[in-house]
N, CA, C and O atoms as a Maestro MAE file, in Angstrom:
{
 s_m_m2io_version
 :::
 2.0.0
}

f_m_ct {
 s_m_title
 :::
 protein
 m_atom[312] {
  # First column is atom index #
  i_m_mmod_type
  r_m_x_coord
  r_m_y_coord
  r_m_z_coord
  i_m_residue_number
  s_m_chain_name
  s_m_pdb_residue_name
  s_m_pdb_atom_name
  i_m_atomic_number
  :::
  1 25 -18.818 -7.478 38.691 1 A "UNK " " N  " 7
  2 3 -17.837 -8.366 38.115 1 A "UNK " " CA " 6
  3 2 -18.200 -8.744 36.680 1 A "UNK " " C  " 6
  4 15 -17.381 -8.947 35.783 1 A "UNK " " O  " 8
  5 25 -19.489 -8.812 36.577 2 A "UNK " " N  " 7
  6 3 -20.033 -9.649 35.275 2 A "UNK " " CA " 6
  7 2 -19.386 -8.154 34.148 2 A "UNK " " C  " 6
  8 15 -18.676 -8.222 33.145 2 A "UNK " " O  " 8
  9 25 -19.781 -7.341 34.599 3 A "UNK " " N  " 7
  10 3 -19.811 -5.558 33.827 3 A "UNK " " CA " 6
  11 2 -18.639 -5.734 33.259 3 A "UNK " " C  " 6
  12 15 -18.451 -5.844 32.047 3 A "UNK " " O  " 8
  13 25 -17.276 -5.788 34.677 4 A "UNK " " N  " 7
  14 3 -16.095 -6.173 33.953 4 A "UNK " " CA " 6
  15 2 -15.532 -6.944 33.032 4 A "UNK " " C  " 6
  16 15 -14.341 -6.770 32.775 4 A "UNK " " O  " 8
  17 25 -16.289 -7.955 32.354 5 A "UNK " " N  " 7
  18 3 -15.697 -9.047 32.058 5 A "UNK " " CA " 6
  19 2 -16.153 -8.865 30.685 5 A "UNK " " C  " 6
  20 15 -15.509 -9.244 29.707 5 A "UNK " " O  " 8
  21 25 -17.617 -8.099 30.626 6 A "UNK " " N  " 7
  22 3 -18.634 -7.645 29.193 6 A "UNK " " CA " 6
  23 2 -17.269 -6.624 28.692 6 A "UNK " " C  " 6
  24 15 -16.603 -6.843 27.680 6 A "UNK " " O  " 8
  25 25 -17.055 -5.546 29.598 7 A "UNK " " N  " 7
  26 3 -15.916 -4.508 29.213 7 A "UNK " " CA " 6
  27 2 -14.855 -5.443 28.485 7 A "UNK " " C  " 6
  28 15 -14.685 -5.519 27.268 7 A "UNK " " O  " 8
  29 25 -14.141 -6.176 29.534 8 A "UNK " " N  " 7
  30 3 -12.942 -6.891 28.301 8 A "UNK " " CA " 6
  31 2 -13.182 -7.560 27.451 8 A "UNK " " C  " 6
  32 15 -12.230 -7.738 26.691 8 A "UNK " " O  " 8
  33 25 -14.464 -8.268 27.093 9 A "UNK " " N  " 7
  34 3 -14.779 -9.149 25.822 9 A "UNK " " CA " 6
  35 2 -15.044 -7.702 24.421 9 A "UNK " " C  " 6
  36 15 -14.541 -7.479 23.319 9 A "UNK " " O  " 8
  37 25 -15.898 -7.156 25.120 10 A "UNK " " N  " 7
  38 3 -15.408 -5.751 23.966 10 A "UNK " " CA " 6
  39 2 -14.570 -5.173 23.796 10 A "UNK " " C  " 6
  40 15 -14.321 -4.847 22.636 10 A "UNK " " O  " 8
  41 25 -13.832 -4.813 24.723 11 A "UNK " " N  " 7
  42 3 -12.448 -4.460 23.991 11 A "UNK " " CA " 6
  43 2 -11.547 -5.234 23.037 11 A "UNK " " C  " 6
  44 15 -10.980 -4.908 21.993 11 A "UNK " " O  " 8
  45 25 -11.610 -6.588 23.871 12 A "UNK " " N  " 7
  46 3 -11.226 -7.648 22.991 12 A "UNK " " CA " 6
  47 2 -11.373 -7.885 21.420 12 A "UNK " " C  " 6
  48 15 -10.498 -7.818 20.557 12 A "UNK " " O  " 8
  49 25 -12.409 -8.111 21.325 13 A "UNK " " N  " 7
  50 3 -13.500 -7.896 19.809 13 A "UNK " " CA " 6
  51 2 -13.356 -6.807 19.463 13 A "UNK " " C  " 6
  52 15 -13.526 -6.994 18.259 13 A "UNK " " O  " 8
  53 25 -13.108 -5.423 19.585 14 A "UNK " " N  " 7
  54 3 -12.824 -3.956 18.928 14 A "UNK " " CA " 6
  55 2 -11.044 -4.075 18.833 14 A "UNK " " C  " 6
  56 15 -10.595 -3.467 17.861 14 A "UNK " " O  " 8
  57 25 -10.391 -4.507 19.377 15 A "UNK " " N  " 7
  58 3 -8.719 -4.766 19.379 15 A "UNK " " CA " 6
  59 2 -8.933 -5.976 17.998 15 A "UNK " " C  " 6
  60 15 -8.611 -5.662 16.852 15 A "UNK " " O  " 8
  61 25 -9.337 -6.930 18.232 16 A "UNK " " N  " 7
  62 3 -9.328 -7.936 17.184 16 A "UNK " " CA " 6
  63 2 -9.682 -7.273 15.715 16 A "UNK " " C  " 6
  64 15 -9.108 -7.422 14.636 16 A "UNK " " O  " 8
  65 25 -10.672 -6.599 16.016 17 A "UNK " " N  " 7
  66 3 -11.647 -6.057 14.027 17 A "UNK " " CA " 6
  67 2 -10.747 -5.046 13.876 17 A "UNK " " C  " 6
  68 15 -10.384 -4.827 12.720 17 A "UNK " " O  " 8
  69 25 -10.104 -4.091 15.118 18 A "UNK " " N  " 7
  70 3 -8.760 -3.072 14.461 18 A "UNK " " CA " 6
  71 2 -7.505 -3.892 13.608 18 A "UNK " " C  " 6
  72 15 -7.440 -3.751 12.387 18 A "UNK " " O  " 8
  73 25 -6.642 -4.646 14.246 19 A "UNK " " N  " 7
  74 3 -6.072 -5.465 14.109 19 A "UNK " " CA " 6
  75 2 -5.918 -5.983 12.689 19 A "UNK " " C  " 6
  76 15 -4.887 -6.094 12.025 19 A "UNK " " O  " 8
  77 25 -7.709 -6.400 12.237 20 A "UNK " " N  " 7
  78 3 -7.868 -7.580 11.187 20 A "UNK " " CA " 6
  79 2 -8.002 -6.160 9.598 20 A "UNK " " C  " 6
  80 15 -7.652 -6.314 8.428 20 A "UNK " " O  " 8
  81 25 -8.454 -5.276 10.081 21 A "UNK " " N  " 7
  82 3 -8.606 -4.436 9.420 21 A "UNK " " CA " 6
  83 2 -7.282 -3.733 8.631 21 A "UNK " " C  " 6
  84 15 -6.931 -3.715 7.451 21 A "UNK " " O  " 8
  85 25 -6.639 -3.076 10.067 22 A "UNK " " N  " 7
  86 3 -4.938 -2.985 9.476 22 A "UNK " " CA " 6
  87 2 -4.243 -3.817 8.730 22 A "UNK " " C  " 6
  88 15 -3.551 -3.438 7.786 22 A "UNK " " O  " 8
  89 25 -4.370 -5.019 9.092 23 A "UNK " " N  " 7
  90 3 -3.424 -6.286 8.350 23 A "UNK " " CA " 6
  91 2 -3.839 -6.450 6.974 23 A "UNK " " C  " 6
  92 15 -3.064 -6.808 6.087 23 A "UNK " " O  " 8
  93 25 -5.362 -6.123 6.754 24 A "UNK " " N  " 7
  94 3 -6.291 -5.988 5.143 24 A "UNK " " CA " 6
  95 2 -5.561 -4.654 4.681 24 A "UNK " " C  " 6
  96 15 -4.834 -4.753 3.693 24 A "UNK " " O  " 8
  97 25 -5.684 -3.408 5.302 25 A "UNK " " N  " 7
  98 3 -4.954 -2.409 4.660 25 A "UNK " " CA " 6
  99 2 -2.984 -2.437 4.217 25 A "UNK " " C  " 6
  100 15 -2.393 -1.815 3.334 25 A "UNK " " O  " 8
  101 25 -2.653 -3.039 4.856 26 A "UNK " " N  " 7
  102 3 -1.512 -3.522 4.864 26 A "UNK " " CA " 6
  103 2 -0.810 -4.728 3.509 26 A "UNK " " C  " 6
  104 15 0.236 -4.792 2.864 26 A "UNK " " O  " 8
  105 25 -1.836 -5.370 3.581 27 A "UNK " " N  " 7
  106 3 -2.006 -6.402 2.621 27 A "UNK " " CA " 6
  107 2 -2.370 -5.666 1.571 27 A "UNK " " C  " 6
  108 15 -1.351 -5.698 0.880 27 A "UNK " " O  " 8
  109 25 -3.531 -4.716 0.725 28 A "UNK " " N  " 7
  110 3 -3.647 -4.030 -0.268 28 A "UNK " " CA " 6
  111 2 -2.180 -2.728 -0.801 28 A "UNK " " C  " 6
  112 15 -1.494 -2.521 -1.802 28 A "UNK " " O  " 8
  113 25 -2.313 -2.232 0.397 29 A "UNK " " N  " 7
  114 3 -0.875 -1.453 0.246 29 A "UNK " " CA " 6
  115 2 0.430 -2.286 -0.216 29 A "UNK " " C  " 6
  116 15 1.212 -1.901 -1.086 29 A "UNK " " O  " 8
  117 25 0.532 -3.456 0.489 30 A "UNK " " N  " 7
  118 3 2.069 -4.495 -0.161 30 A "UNK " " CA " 6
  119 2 1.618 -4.825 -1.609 30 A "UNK " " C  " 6
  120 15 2.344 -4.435 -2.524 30 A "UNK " " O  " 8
  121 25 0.637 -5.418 -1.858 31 A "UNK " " N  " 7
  122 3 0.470 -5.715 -3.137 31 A "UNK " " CA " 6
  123 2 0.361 -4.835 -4.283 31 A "UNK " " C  " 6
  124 15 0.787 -5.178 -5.386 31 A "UNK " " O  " 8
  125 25 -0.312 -3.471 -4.024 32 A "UNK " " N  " 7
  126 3 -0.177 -2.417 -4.722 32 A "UNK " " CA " 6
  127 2 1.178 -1.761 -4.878 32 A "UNK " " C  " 6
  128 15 1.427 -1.351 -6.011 32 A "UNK " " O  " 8
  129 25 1.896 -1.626 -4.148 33 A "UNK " " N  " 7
  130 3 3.113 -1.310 -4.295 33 A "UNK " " CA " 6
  131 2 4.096 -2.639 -5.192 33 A "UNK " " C  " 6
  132 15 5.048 -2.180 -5.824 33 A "UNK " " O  " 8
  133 25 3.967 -3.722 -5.244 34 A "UNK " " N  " 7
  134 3 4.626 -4.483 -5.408 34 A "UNK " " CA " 6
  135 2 4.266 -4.597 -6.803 34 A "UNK " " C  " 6
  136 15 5.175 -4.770 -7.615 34 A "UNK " " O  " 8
  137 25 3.008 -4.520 -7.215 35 A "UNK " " N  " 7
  138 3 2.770 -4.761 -9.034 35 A "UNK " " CA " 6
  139 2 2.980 -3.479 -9.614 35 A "UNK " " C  " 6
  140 15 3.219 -3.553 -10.819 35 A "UNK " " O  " 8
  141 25 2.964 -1.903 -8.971 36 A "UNK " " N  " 7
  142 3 3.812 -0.931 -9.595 36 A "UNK " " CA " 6
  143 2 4.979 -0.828 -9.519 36 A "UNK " " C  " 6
  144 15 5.443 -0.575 -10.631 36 A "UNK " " O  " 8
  145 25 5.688 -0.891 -8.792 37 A "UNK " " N  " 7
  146 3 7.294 -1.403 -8.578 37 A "UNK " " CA " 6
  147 2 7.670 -2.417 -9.478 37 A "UNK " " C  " 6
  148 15 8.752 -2.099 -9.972 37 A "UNK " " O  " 8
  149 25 7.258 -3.521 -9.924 38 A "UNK " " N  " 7
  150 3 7.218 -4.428 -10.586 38 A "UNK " " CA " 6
  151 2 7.582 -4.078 -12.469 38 A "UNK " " C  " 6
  152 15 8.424 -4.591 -13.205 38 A "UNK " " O  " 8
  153 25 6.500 -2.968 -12.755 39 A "UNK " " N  " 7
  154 3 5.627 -2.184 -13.936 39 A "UNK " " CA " 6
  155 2 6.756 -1.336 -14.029 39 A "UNK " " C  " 6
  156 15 7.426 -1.404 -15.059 39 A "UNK " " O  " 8
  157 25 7.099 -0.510 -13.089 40 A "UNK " " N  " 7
  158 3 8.318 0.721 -13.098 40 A "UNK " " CA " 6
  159 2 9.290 -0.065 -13.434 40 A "UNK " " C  " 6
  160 15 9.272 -0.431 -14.609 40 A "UNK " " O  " 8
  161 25 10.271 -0.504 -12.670 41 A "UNK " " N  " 7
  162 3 11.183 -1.831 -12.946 41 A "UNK " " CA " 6
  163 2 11.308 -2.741 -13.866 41 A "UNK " " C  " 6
  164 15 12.196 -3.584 -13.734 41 A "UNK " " O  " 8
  165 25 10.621 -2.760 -14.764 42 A "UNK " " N  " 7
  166 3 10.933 -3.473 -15.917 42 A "UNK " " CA " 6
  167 2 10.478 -2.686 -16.869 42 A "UNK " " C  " 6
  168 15 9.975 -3.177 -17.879 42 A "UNK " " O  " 8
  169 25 10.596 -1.184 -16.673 43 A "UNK " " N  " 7
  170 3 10.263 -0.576 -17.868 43 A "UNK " " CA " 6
  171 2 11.906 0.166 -17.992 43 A "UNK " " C  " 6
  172 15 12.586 0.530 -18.951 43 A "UNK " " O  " 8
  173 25 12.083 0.166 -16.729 44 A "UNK " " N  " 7
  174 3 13.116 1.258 -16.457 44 A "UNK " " CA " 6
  175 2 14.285 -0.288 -17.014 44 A "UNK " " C  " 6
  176 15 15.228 0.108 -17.700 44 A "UNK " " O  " 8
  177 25 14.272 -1.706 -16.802 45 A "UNK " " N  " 7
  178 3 15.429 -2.318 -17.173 45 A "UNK " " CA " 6
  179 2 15.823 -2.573 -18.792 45 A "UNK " " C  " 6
  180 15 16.702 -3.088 -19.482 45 A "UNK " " O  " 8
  181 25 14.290 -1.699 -18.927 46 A "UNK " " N  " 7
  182 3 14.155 -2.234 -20.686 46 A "UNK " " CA " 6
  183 2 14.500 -0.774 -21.256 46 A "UNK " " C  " 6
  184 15 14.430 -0.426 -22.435 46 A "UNK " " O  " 8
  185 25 14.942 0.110 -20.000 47 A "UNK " " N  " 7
  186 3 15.849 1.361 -21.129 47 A "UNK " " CA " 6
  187 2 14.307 2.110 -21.739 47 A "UNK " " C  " 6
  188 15 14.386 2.815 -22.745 47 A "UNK " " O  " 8
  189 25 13.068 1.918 -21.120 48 A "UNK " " N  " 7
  190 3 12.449 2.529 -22.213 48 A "UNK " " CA " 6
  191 2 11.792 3.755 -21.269 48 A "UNK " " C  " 6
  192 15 11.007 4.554 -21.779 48 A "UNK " " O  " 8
  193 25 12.022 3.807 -20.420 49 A "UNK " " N  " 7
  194 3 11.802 5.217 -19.241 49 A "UNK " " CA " 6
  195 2 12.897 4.799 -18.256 49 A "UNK " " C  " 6
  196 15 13.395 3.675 -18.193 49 A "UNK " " O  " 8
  197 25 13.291 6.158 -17.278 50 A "UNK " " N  " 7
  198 3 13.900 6.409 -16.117 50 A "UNK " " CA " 6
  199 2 13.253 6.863 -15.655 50 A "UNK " " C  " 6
  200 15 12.505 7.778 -15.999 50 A "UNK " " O  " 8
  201 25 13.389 6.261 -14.611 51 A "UNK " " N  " 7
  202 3 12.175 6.822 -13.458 51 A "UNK " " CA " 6
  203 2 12.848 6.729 -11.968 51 A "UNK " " C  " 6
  204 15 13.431 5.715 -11.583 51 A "UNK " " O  " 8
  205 25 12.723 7.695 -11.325 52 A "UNK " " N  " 7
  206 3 13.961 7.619 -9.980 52 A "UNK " " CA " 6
  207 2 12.646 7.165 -8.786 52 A "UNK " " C  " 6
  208 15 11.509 7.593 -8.586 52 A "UNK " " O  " 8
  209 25 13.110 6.576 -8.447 53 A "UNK " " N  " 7
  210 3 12.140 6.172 -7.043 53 A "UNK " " CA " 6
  211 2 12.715 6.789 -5.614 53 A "UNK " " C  " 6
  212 15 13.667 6.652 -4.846 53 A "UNK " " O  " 8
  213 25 11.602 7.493 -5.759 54 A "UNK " " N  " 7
  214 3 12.180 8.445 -3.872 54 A "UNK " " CA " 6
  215 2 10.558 8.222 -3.364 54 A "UNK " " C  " 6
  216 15 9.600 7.529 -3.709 54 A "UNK " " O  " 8
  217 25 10.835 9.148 -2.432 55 A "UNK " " N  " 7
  218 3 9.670 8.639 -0.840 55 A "UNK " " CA " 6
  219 2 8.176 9.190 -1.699 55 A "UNK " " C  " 6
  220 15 7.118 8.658 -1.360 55 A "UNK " " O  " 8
  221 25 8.166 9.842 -2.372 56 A "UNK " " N  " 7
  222 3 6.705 11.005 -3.248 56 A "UNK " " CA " 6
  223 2 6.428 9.757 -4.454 56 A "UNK " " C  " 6
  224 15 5.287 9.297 -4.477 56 A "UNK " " O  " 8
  225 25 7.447 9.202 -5.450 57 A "UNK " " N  " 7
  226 3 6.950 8.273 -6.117 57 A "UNK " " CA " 6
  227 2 6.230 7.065 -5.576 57 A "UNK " " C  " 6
  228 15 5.135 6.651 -5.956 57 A "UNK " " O  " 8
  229 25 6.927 6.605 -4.726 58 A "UNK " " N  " 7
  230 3 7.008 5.040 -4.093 58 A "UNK " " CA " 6
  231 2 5.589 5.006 -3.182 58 A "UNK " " C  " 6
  232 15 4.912 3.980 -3.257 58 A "UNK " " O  " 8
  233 25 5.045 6.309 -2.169 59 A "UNK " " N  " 7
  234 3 3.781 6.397 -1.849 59 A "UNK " " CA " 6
  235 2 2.865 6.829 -2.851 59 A "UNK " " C  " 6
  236 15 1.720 6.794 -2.398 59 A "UNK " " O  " 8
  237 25 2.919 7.295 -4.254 60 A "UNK " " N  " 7
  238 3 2.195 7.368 -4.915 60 A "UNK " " CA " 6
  239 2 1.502 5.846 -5.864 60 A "UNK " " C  " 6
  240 15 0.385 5.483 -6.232 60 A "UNK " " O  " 8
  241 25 2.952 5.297 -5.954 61 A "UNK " " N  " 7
  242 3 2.786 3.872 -6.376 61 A "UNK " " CA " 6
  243 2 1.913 2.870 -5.732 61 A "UNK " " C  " 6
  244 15 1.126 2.152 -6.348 61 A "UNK " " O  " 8
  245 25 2.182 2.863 -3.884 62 A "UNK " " N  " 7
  246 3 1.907 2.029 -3.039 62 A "UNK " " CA " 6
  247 2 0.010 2.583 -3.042 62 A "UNK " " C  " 6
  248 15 -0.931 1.874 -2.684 62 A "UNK " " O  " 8
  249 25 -0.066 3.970 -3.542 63 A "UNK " " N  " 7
  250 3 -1.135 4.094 -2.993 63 A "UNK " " CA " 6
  251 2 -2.182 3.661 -4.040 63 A "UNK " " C  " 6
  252 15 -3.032 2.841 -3.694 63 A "UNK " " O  " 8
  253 25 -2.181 4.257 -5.557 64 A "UNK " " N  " 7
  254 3 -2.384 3.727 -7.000 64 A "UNK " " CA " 6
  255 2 -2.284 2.528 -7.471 64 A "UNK " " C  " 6
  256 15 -3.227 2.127 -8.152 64 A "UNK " " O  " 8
  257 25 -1.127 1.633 -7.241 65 A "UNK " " N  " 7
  258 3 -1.224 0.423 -8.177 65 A "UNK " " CA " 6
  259 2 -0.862 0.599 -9.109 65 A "UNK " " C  " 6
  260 15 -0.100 1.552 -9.274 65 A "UNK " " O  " 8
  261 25 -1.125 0.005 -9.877 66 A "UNK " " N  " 7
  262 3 -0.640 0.063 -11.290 66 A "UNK " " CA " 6
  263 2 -1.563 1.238 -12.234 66 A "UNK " " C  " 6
  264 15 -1.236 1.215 -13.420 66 A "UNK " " O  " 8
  265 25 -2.295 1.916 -12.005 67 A "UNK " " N  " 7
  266 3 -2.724 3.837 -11.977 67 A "UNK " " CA " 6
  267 2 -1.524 4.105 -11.455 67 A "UNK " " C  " 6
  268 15 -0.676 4.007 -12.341 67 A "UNK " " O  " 8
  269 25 -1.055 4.404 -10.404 68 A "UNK " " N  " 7
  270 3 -0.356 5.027 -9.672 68 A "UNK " " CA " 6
  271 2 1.127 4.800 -10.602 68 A "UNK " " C  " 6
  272 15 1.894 5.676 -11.001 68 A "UNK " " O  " 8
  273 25 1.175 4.028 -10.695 69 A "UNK " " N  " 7
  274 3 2.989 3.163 -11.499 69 A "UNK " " CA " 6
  275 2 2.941 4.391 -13.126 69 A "UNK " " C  " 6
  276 15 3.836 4.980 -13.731 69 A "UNK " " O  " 8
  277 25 1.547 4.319 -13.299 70 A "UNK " " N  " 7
  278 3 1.617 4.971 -15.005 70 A "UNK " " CA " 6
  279 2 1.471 6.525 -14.844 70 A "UNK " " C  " 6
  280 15 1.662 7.291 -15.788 70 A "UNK " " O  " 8
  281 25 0.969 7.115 -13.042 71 A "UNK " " N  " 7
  282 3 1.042 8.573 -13.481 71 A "UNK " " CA " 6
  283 2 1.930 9.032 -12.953 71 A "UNK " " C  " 6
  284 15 1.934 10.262 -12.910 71 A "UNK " " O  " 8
  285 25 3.374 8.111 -12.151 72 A "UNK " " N  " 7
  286 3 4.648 8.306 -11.931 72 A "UNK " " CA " 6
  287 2 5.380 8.159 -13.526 72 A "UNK " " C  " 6
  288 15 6.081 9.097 -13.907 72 A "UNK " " O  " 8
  289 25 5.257 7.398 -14.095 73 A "UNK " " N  " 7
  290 3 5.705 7.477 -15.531 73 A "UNK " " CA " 6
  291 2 5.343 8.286 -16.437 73 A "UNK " " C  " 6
  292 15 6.100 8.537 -17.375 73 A "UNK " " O  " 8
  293 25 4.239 8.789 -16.340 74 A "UNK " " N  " 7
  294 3 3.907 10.096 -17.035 74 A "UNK " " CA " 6
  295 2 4.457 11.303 -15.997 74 A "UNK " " C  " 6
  296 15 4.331 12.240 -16.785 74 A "UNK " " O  " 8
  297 25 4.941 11.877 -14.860 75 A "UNK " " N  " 7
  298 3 5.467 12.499 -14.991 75 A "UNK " " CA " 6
  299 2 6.625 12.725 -14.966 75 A "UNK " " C  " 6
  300 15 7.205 13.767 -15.271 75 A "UNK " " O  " 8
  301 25 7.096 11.620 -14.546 76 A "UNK " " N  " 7
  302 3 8.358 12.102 -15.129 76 A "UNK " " CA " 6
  303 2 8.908 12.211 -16.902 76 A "UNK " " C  " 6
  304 15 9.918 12.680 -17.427 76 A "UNK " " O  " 8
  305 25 7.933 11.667 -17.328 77 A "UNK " " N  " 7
  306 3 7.646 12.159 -18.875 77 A "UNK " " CA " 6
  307 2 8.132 13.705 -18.842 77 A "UNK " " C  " 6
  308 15 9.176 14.137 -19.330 77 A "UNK " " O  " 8
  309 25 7.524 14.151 -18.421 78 A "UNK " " N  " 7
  310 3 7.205 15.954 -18.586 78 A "UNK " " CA " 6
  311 2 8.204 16.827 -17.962 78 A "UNK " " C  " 6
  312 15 8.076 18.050 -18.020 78 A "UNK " " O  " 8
  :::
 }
 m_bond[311] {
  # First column is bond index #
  i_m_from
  i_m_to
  i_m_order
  :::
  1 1 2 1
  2 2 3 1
  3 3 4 2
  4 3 5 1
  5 5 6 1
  6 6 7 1
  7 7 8 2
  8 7 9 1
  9 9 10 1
  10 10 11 1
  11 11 12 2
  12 11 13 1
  13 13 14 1
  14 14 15 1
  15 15 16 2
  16 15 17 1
  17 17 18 1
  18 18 19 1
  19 19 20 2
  20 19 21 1
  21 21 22 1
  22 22 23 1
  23 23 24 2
  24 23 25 1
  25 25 26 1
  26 26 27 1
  27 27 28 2
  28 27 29 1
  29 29 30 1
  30 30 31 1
  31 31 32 2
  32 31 33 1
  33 33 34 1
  34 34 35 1
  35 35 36 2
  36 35 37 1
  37 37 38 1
  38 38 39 1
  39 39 40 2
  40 39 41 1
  41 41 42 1
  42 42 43 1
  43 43 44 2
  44 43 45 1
  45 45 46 1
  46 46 47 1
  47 47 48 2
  48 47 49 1
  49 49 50 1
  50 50 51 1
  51 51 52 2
  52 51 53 1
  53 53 54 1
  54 54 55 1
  55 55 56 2
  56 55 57 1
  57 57 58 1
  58 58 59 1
  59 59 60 2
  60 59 61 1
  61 61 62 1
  62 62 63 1
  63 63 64 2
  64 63 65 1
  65 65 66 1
  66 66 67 1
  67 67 68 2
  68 67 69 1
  69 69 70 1
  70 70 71 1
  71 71 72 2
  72 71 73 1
  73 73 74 1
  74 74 75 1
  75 75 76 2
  76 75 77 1
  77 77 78 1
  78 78 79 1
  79 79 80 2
  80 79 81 1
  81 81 82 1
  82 82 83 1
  83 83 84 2
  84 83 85 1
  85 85 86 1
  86 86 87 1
  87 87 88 2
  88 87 89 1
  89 89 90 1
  90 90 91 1
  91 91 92 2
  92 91 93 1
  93 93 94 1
  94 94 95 1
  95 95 96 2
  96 95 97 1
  97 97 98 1
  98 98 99 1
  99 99 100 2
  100 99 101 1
  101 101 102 1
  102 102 103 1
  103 103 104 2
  104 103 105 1
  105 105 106 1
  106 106 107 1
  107 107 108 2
  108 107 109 1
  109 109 110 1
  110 110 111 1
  111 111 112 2
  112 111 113 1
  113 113 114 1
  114 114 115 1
  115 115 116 2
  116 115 117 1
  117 117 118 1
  118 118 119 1
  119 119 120 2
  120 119 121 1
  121 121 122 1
  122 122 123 1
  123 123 124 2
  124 123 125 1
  125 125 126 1
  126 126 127 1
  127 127 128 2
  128 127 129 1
  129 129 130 1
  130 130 131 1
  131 131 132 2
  132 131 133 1
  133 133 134 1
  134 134 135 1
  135 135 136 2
  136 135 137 1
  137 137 138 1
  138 138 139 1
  139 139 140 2
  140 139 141 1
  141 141 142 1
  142 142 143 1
  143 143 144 2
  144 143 145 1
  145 145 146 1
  146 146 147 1
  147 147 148 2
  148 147 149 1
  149 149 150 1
  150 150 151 1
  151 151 152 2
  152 151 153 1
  153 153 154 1
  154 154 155 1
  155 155 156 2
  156 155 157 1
  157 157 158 1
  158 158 159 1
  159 159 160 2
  160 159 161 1
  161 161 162 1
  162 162 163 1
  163 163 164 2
  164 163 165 1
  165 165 166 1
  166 166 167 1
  167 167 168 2
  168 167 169 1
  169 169 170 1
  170 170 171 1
  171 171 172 2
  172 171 173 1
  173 173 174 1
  174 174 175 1
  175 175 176 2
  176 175 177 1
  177 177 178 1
  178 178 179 1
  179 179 180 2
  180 179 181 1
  181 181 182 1
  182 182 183 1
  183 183 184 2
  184 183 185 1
  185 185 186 1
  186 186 187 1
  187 187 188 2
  188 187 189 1
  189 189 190 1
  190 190 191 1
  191 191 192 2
  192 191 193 1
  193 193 194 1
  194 194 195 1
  195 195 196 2
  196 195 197 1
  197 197 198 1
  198 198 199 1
  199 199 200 2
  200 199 201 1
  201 201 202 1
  202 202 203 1
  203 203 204 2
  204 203 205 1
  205 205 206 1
  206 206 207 1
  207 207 208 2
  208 207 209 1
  209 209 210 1
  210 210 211 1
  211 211 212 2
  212 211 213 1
  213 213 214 1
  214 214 215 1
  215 215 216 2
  216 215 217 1
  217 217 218 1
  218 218 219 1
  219 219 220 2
  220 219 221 1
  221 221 222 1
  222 222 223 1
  223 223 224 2
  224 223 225 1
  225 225 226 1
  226 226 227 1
  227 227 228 2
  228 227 229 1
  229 229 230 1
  230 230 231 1
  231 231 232 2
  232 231 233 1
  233 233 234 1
  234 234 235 1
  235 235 236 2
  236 235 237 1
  237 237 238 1
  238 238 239 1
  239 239 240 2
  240 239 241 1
  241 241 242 1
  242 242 243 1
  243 243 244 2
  244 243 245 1
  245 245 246 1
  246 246 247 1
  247 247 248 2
  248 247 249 1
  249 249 250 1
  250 250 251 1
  251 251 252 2
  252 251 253 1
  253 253 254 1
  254 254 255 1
  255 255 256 2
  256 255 257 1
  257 257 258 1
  258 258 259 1
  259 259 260 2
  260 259 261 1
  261 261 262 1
  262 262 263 1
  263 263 264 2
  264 263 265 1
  265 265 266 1
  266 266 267 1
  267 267 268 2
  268 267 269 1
  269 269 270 1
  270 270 271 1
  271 271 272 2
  272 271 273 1
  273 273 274 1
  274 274 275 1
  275 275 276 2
  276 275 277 1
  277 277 278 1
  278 278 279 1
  279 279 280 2
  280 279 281 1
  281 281 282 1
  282 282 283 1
  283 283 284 2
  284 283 285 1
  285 285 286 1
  286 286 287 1
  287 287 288 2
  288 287 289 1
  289 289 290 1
  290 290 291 1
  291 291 292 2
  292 291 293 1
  293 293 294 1
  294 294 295 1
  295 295 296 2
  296 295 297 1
  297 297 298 1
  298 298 299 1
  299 299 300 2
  300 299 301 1
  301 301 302 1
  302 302 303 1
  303 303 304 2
  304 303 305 1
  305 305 306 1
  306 306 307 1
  307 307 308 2
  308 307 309 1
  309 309 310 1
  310 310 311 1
  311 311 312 2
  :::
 }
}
C-alpha cells in the first residue's frame, strides 16, 4: 500500500514539473511572438515594409523574437 501511494506522489510531482515547464514554454513563446508581431505591425502601418503574415512567418517570429521579426523582414526584402 505504502509502494502505491510513493507511485502516486511521483507521478504527481513529474505531472506538476511537466505542467510548470509547458506553461514557462508557453509563456516565452506568447511573449516572443507578441513583441515581433508588435515590430512587424508597426512597420508594416508605417508603409515602410509589407510583410504578409502566414503560418512559416508567424512560427518563425514566435520562435525568434524580435531576431526572428527582423529575419522575416529581411526576407521578404529579397
Amino acid at each position: 500500500m505504502i509502494e502505491l501511494l510513493i507511485l502516486l506522489f511521483l507521478l504527481i510531482a513529474v505531472g506538476l514539473v511537466i505542467i510548470k515547464l509547458t506553461l514557462a514554454v508557453i509563456k516565452w513563446l506568447a511573449i516572443n511572438t507578441i513583441t515581433g508581431l508588435l515590430i512587424i505591425g508597426i512597420l508594416n502601418f508605417l508603409g515602410i515594409i509589407h510583410v504578409q503574415l502566414n503560418l512559416l512567418n508567424l512560427l518563425i517570429v514566435a520562435i525568434g523574437g524580435i531576431p526572428g521579426a527582423f529575419i522575416v523582414i529581411l526576407l521578404s526584402l529579397l
